[in-house]
C-alpha positions as CSV (number, residue, x, y, z in Angstrom):
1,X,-118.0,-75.6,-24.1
2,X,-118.9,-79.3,-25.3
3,X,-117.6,-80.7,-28.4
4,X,-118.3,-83.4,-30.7
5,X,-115.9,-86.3,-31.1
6,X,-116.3,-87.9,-34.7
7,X,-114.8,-91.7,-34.5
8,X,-114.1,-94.0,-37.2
9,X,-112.9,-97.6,-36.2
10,X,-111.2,-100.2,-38.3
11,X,-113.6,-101.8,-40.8
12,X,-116.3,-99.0,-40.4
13,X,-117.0,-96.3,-42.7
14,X,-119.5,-94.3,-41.1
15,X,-118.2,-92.1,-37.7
16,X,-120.1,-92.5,-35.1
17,X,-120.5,-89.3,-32.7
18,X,-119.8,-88.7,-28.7
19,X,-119.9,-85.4,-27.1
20,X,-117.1,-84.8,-24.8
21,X,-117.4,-81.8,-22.0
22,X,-114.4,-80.1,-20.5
23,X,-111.3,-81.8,-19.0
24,X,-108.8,-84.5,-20.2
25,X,-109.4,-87.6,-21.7
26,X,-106.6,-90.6,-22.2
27,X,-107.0,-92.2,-25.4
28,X,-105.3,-95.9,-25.4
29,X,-106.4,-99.5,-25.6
30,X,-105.9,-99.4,-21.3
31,X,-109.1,-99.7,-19.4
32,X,-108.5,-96.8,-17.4
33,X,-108.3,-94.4,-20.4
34,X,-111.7,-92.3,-21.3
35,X,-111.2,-93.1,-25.1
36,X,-110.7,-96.8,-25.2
37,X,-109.6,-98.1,-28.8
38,X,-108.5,-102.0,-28.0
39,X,-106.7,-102.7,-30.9
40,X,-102.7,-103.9,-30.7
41,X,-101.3,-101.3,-32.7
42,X,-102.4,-98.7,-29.7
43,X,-100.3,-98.2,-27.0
44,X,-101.8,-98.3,-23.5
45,X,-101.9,-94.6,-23.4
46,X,-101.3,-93.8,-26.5
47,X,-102.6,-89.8,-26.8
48,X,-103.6,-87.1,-24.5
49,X,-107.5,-84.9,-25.7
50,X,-107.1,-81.4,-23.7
51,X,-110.7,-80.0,-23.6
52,X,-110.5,-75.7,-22.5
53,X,-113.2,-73.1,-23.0
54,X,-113.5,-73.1,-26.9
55,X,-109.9,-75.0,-27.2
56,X,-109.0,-78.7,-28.5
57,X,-105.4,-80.1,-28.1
58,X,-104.2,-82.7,-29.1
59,X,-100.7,-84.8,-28.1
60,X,-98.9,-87.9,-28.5
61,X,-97.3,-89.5,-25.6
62,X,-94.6,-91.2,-27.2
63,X,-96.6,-94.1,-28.2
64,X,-94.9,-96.8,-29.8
65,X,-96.6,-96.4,-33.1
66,X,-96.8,-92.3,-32.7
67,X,-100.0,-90.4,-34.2
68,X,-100.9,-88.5,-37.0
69,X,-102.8,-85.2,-37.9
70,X,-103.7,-84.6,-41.2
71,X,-101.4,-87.6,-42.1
72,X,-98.4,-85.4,-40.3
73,X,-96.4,-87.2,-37.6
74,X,-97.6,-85.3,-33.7
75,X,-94.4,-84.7,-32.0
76,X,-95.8,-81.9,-30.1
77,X,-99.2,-80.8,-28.5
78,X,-101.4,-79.5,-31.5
79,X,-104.4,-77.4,-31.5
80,X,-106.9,-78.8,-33.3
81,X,-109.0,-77.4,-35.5
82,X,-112.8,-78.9,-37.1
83,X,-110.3,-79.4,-40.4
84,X,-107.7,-81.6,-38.3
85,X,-108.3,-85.3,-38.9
86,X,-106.1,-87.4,-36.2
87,X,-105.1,-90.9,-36.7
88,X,-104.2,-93.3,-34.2
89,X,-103.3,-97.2,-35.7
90,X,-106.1,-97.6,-37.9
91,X,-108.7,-95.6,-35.9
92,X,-109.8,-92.2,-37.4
93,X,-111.0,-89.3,-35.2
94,X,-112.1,-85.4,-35.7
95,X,-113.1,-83.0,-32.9
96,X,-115.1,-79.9,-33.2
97,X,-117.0,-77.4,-31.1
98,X,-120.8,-78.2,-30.8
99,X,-121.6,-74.7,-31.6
100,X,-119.5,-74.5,-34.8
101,X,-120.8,-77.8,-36.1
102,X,-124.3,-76.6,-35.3
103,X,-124.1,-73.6,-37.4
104,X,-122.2,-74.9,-40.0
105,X,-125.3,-77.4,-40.5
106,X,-127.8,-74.4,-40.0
107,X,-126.4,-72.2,-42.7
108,X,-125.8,-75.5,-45.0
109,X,-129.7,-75.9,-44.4
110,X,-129.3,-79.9,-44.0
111,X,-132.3,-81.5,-43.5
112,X,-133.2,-82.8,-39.9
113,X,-133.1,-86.3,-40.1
114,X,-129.3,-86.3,-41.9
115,X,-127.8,-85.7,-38.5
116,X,-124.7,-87.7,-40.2
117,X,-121.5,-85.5,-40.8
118,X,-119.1,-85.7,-43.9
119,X,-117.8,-89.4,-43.6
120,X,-114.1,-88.5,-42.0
121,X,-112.4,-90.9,-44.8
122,X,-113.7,-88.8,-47.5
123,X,-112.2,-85.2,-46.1
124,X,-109.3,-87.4,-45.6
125,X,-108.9,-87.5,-49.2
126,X,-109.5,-83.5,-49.5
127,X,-106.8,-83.2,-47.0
128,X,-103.8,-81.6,-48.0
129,X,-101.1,-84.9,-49.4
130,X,-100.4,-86.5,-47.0
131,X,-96.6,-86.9,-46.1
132,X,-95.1,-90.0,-45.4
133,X,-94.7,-90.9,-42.0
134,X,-91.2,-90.0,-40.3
135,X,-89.8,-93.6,-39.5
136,X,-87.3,-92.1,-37.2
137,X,-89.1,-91.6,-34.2
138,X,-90.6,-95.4,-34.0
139,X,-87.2,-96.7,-35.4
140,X,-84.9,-95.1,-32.4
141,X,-87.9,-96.3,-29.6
142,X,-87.1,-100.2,-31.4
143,X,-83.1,-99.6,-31.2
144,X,-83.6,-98.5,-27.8
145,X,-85.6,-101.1,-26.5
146,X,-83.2,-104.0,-28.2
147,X,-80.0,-102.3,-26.8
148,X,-81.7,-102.2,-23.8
149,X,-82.5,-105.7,-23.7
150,X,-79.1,-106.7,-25.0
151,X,-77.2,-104.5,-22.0
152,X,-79.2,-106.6,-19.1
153,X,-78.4,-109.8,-21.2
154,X,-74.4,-109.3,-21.4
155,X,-74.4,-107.5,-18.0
156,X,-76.3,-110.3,-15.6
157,X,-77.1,-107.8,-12.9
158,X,-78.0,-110.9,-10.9
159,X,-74.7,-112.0,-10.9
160,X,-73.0,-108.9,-10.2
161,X,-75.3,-108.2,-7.3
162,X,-74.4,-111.4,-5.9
163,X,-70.8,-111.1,-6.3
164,X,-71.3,-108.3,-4.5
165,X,-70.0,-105.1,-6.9
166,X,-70.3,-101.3,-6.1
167,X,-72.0,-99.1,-7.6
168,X,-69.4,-97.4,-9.3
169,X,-68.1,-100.7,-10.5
170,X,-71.4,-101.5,-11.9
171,X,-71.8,-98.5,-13.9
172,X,-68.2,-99.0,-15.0
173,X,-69.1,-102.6,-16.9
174,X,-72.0,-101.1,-17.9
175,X,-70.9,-98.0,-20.1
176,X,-68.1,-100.3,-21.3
177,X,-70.8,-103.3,-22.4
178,X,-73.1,-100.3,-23.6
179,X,-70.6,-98.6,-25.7
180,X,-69.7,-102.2,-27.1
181,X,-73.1,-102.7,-28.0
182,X,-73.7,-99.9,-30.0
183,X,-70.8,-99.5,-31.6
184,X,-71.5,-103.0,-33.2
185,X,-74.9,-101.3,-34.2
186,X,-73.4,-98.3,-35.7
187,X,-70.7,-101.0,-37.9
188,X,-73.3,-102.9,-39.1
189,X,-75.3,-100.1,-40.7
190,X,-78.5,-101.3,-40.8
191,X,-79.9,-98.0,-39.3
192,X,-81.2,-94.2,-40.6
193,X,-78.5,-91.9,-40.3
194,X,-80.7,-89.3,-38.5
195,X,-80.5,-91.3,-35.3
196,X,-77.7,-89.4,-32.5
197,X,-76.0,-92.4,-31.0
198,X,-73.9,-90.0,-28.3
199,X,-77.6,-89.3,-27.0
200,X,-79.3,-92.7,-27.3
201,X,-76.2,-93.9,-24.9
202,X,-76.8,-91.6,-22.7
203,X,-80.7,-92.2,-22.3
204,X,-79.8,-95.9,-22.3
205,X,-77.5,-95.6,-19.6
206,X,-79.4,-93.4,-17.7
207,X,-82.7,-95.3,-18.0
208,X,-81.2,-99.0,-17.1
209,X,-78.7,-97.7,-14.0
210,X,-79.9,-94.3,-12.8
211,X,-83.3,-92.1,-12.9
212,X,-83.8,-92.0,-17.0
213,X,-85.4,-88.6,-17.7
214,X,-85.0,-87.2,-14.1
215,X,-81.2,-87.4,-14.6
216,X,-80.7,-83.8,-16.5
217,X,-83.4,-82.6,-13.8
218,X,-81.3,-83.5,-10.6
219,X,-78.2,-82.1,-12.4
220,X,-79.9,-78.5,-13.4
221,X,-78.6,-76.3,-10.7
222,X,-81.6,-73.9,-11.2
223,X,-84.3,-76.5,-10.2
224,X,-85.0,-77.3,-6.7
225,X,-88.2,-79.0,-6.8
226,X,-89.0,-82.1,-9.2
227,X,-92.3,-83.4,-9.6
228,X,-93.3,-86.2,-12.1
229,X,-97.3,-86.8,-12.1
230,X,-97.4,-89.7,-13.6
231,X,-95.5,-90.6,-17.0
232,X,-96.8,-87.7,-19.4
233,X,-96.3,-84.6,-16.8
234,X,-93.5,-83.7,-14.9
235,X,-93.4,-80.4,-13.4
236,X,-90.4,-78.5,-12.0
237,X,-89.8,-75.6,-9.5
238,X,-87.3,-72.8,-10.9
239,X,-87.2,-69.9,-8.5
240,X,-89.9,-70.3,-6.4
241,X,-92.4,-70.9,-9.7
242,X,-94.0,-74.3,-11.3
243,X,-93.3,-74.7,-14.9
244,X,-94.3,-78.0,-17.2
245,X,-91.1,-79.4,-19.2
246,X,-91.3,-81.6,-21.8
247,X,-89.6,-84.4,-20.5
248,X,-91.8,-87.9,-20.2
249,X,-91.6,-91.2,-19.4
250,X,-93.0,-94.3,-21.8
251,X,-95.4,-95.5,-19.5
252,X,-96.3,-96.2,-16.1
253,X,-93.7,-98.8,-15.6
254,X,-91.2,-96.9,-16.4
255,X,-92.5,-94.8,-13.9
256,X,-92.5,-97.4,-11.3
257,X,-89.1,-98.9,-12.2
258,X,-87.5,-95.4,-11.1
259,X,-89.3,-95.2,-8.1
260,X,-88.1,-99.3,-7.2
261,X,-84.4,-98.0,-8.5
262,X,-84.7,-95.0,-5.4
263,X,-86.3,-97.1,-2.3
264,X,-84.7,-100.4,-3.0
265,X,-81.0,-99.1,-1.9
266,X,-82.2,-98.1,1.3
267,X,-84.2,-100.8,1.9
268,X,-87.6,-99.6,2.2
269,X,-90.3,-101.0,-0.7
270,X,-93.5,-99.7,-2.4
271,X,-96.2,-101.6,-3.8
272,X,-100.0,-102.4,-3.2
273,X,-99.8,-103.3,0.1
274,X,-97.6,-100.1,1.3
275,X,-98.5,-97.6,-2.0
276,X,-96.7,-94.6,-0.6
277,X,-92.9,-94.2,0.3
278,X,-90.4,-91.6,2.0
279,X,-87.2,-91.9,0.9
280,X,-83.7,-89.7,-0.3
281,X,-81.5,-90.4,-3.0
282,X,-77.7,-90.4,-2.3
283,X,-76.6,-86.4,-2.5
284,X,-79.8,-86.1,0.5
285,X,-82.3,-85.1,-1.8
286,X,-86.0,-86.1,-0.2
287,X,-88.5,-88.3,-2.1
288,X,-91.7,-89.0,-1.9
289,X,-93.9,-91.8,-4.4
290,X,-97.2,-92.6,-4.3
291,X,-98.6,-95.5,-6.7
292,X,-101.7,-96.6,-7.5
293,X,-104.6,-97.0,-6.3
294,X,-103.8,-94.1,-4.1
295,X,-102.7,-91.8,-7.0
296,X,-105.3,-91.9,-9.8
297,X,-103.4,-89.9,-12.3
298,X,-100.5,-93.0,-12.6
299,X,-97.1,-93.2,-10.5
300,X,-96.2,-89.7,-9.2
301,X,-92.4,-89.1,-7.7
302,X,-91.8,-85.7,-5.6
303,X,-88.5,-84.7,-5.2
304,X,-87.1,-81.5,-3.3
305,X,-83.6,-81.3,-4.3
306,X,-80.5,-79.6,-1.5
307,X,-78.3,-77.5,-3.2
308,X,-74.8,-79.6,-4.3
309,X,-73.1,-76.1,-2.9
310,X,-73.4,-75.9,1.3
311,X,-75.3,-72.8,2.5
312,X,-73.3,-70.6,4.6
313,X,-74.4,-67.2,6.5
314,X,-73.2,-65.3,3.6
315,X,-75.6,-66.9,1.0
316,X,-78.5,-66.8,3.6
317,X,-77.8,-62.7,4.0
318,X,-77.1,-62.5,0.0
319,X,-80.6,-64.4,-0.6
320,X,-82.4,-62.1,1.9
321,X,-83.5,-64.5,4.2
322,X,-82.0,-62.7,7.4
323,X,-79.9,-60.0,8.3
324,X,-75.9,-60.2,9.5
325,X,-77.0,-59.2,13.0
326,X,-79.7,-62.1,13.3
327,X,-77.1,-64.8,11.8
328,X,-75.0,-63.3,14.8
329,X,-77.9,-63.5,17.1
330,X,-78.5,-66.9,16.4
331,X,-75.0,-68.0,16.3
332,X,-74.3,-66.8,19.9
333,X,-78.1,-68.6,20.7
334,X,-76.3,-71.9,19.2
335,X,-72.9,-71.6,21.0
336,X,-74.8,-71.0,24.4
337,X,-77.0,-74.4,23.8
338,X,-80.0,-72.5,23.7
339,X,-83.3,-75.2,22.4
340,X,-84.1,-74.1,19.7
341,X,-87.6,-74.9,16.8
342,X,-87.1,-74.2,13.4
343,X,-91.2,-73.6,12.4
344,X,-92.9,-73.0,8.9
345,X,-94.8,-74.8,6.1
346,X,-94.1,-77.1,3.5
347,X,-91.2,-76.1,1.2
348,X,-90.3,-73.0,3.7
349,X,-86.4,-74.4,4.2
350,X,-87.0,-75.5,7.3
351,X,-83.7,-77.8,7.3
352,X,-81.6,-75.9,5.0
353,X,-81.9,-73.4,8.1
354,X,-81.5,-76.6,10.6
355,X,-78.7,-77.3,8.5
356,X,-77.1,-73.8,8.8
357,X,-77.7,-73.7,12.8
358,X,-76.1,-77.1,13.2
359,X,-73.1,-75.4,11.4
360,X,-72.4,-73.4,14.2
361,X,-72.2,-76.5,16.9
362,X,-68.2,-76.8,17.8
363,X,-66.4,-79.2,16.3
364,X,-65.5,-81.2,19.7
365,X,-69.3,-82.1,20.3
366,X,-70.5,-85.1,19.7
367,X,-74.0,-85.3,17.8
368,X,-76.5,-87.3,17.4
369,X,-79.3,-86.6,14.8
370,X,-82.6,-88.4,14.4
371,X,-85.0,-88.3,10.6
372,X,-87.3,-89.8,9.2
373,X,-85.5,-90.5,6.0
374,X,-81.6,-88.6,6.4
375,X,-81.2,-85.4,4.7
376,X,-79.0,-83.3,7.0
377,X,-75.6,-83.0,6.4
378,X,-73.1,-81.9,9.1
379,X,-69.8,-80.9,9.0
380,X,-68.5,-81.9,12.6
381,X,-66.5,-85.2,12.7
382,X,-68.4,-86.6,15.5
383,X,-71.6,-87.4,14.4
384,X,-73.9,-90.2,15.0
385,X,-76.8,-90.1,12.3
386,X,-79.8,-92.3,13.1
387,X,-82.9,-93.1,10.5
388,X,-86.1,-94.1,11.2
389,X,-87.2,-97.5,9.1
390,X,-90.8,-98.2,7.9
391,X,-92.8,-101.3,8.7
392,X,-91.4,-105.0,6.7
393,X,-93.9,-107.0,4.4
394,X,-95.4,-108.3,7.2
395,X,-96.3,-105.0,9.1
396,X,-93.4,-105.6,11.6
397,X,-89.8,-104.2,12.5
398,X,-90.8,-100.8,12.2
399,X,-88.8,-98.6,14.4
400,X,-89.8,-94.9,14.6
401,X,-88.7,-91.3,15.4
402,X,-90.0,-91.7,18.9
403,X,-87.4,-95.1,19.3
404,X,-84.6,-93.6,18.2
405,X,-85.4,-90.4,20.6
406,X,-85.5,-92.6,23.4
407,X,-82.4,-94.2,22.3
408,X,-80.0,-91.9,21.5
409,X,-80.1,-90.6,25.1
410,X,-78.2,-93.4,26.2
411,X,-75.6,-92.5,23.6
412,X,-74.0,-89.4,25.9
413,X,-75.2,-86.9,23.1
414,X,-73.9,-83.6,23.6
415,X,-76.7,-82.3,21.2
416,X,-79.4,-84.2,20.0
417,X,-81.0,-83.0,16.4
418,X,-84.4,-83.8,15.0
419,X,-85.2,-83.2,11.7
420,X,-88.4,-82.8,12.4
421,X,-91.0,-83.6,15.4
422,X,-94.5,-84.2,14.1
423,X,-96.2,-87.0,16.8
424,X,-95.4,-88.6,20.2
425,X,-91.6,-87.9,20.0
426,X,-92.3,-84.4,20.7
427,X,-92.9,-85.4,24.8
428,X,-89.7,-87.4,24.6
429,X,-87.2,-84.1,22.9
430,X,-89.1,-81.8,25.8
431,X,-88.3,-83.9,28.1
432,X,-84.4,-84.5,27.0
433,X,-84.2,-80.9,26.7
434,X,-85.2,-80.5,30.3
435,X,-82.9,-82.6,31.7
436,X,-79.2,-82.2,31.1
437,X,-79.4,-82.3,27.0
438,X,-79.7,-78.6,26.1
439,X,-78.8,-77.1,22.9
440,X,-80.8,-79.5,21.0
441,X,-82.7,-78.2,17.6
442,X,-85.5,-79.6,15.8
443,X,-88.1,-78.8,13.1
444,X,-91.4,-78.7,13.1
445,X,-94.7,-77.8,10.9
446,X,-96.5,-74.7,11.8
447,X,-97.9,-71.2,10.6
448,X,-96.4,-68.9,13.2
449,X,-94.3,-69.1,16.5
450,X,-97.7,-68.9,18.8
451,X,-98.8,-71.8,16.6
452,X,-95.5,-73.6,17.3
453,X,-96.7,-74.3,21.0
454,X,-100.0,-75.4,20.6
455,X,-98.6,-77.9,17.9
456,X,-96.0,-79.2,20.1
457,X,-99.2,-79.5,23.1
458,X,-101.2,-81.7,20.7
459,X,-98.0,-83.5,19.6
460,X,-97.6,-84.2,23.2
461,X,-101.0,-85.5,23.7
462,X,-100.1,-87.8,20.9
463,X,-98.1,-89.6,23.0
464,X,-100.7,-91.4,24.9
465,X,-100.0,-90.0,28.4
466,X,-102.8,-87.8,29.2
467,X,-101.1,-84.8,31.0
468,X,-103.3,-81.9,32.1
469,X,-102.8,-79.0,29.9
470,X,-100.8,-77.1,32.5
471,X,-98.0,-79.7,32.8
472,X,-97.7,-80.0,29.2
473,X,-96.7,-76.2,28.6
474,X,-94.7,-76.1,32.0
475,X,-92.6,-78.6,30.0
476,X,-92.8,-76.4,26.6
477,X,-92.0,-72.8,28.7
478,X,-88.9,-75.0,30.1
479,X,-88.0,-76.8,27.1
480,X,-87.9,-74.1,24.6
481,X,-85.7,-71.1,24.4
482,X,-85.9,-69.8,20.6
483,X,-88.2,-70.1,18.2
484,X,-87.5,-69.7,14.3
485,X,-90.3,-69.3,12.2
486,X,-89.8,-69.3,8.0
487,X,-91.8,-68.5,5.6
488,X,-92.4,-69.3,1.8
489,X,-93.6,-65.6,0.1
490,X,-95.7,-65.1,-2.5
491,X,-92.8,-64.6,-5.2
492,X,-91.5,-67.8,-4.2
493,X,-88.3,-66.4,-2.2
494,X,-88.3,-68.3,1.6
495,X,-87.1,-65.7,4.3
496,X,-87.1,-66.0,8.1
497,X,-90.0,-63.8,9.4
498,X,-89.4,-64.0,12.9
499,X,-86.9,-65.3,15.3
500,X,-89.1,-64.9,19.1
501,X,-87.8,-66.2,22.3
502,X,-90.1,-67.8,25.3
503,X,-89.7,-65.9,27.9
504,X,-91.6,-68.4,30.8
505,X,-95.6,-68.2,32.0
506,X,-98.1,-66.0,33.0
507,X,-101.0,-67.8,34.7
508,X,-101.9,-70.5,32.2
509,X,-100.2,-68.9,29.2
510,X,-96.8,-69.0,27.7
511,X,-95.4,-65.7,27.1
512,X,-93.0,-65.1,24.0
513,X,-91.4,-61.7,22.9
514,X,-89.6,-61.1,19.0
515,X,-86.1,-60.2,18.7
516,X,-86.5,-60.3,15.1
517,X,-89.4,-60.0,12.8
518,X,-89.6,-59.3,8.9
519,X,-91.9,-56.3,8.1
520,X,-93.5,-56.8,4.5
521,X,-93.9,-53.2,2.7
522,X,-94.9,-53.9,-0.9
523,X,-94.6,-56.1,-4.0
524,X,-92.2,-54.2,-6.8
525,X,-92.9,-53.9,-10.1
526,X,-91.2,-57.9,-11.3
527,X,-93.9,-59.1,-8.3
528,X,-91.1,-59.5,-5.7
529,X,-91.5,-58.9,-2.1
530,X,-90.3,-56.2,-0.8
531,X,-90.0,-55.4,3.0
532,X,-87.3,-55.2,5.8
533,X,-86.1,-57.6,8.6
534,X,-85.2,-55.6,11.4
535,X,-85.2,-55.9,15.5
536,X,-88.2,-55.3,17.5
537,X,-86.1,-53.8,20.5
538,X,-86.8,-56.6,22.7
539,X,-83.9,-57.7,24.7
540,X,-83.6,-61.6,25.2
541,X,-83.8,-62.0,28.8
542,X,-80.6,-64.1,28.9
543,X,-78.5,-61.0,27.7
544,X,-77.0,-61.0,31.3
545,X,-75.7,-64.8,30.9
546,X,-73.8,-63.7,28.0
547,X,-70.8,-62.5,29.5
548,X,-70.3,-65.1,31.7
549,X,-69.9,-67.4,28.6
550,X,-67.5,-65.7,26.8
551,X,-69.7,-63.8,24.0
552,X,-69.6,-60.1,24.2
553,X,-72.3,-59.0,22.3
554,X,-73.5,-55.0,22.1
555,X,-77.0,-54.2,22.8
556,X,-76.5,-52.0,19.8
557,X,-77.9,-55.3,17.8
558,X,-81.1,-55.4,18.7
559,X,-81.9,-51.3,18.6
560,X,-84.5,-50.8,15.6
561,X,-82.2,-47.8,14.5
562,X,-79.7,-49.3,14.6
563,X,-77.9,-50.0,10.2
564,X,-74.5,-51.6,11.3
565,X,-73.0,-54.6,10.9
566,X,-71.9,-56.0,14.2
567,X,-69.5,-58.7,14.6
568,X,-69.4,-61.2,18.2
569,X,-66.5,-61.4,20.3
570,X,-66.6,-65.1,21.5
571,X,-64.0,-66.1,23.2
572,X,-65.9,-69.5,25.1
573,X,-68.9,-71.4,24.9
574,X,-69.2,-72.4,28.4
């Protein structure tokens, strides 16, 4: 449906009409906003016009001068109504469904050259009083922004970062010069008593030294995804689903300031020239930011948060992504340095798991882990973590996965861990694997174990040595013992759906048999998944080796039939 957008600027009297079809519309004196009103008392993007079907809302976005409907202060999306006059500084505005307006005028038998609605100042009048604007709102934004200003005055960040001060130290000085500030603020008076000083400090303090609104995000336990699309929307992930909060930011450089505060400490940079970043923040949380011009809707942040508690077997089992006998399985696969690919899509837990596996290395191993940007976290005291680094301002120094690969085997690894392969390094981990360094583990994107190996075939190819197709899954059949593959259901849970081993070749293919797979039955009635994660009956074809390694392990754990929990004897790993 279209509808009509009445608009009244300062010094005009008569509205003058546009008709608006579905979709959003930014109203602000910024050029990129649909609605342009270039006057100072408008922020940049001052409002948000939702157009749905037969539907009109309406919401501020914590402009500096706020909005009004009806003469009532918006402090939450409204839906608006052919009756709901908005105003925005001195500009005027009413929106109303074409086909209302049209009947209206039909049954009102207007004549058809006065194509002029009711002049929006005089229903103003016929509006209910108007109440007087709530000076709260505006008056805490002008505290904040002076306190704000007065913090990085007494503070001299420039000083402190040359002298050289923690982090921890930093913060220190600056809840102590924060709460000094303030508390003169509070002595002198001067302000409405409705303003919650407790909360302004912590928004202060959060928005000048940490992540501002993202703060109470990264500390909720129940949300593992974070994703801010641009200032006015940020979206989070609570058990598997997408929900909108109503947290914003003021505008796009607040936006960008967050994103500067997360990159800078590990030394990577965002800006025109490089307008898209991979980074972590400190607890190994991954970020991604993309800026404009890339991302049209303003500054958008996406961060996947790890869980502050470390995953064990237990929780895995408790959570349904496995069985007991499969953690078993797997454990034994580990302690026998069996090469093994943790597959799946985006968001499936592909490290969490890499995380869990590497748990089960012996402590007297020395490892060596390659990422993109760190996010593993092991528990052995020998480890060697290496990060990849991104291109400098000049478009040199980059030093990649594929580097570091290369490297790390002249650093007597007794396992080498990826955290994930997705290009040329893929040639360099099957070939490490193949020669002396088993027991390694890696991750890498794909839909289903089959669709592991011809990933990791056109991975190799990406490595500019142009190997005959043969040769490349010789290497792969060689290479690879166990595959993983997760999965990201429907109902938002993230289970392992099959755990296959490769077996060798057959003529020109690669031949793989399950252990595991997870059978999906039905959806219940709350639109969970319901289904069973059982063994195919398929015994690995190193079963024989076990024994001589010190694992006794019954065959009893991979019989279909089979409902008990059984529990490994390992008395070596050699």
């Amino acid at each position: 449906m279209a509808f009509y957008l009445d608009l009244v600027k300062p010094g005009e009297s008569t509205p003058v009409r546009h008709i608006l079809q579905d979709g959003t519309y930014f109203i602000g004196r910024g050029p990129s906003c649909k609605i342009n009103l270039p006057y100072p008392d408008v922020s940049e993007r001052h409002a948000m016009l939702a157009l749905r079907g037969d539907e009109a809302t309406f919401n501020d976005m914590r402009s500096a001068n706020g909005s009004f409907v009806n003469g009532v202060p918006c402090e939450e999306p409204i839906n608006l109504t052919s009756d709901k006059i908005i105003q925005i500084g001195e500009c005027m505005m009413r929106v109303s469904p074409i086909s209302e307006v049209e009947t209206q005028e039909k049954e009102e038998a207007r004549p058809a050259e006065s194509t002029t609605p009711p002049s929006i100042e005089t229903e103003k009048e016929e509006a209910p009083p108007a109440a007087k604007p709530d000076p709260l709102l505006a008056v805490r934004r002008q505290i904040k922004e002076q306190i704000q200003q007065e913090l990085v005055t007494r503070l001299d960040l420039k000083r402190l970062t040359v002298e050289g001060i923690d982090r921890e130290g930093l913060e220190k000085q600056a809840k102590e010069k924060l709460h000094e500030i303030i508390s003169h603020v509070q002595n002198k008076g001067k302000v409405p008593q409705g303003i919650d000083f407790e909360s302004l400090e912590k928004e202060i303090f959060n928005e000048a030294l940490r992540l501002g609104p993202l703060e109470e995000l990264l500390e909720d336990n129940s949300v593992s995804e974070i994703m801010v699309n641009g200032p006015n929307n940020v979206y989070v992930e609570r058990n598997g689903k997408l929900t909108l909060t109503n947290m914003q930011f003021m505008d796009d450089a607040s936006v960008m300031a967050i994103i500067e505060r997360i990159v800078s400490p590990i030394g990577r940079r965002i800006d025109e020239s490089q307008p898209y970043v991979d980074a972590r923040l400190p607890d190994g949380s991954r970020v991604n930011a993309i800026i404009p011009p890339l991302a049209l809707s303003g500054p958008t942040i996406t961060i996947r948060k790890f869980s502050k508690k470390k995953l064990t077997v237990e929780d895995f089992i408790k959570f349904g992504t496995w069985t007991h006998n499969a953690a078993e399985f797997m454990r034994a696969c580990v302690m026998m340095r069996k090469n093994i690919i943790v597959a799946g899509g985006t968001g499936s837990g592909k490290t969490t798991l890499l995380n869990l596996l590497s748990s089960f290395i012996p402590s007297d191993e020395r490892i060596v882990t390659v990422e993109d940007a760190a996010e593993l976290r092991l528990a052995q005291p020998h480890v060697i973590r290496l990060e990849a680094r991104p291109p400098n301002i000049e478009g040199r120094g980059a030093i990649t996965i594929r580097d570091l690969v290369k490297n790390c085997l002249r650093m007597r690894p007794d396992r080498i861990i990826v955290g994930e392969c997705r290009g040329g390094e893929a040639l360099d981990m099957l070939q490490a694997m193949n020669t002396g360094h088993d027991g390694s583990l890696t991750t890498v994107h794909a839909n289903s174990p089959r669709d592991v190996i011809a990933r990791l075939e056109t991975m190799v190819l990406m490595s500019g040595m142009e190997l005959p197709s043969r040769a490349i899954r010789e290497q792969i059949a060689s290479a690879v013992d166990i595959i993983i593959h997760e999965s990201r259901l429907s109902d938002g849970s993230r289970k392992v759906v099959a755990i296959s081993e490769v077996t060798g070749m057959e003529g020109q293919q690669i031949v793989m048999q399950d252990i595991f797979v997870f059978q999906q039955t039905g959806v219940d009635e709350n639109g969970k998944v319901v289904g069973t994660f059982h063994p195919t009956g398929a015994i690995p074809s190193f079963y024989e080796h076990l024994k001589s390694r010190g694992i006794k392990m019954p065959t009893a754990i991979f019989d279909p039939n089979n409902t008990l929990e059984l529990n490994l004897e390992i008395t070596g790993r050699k």
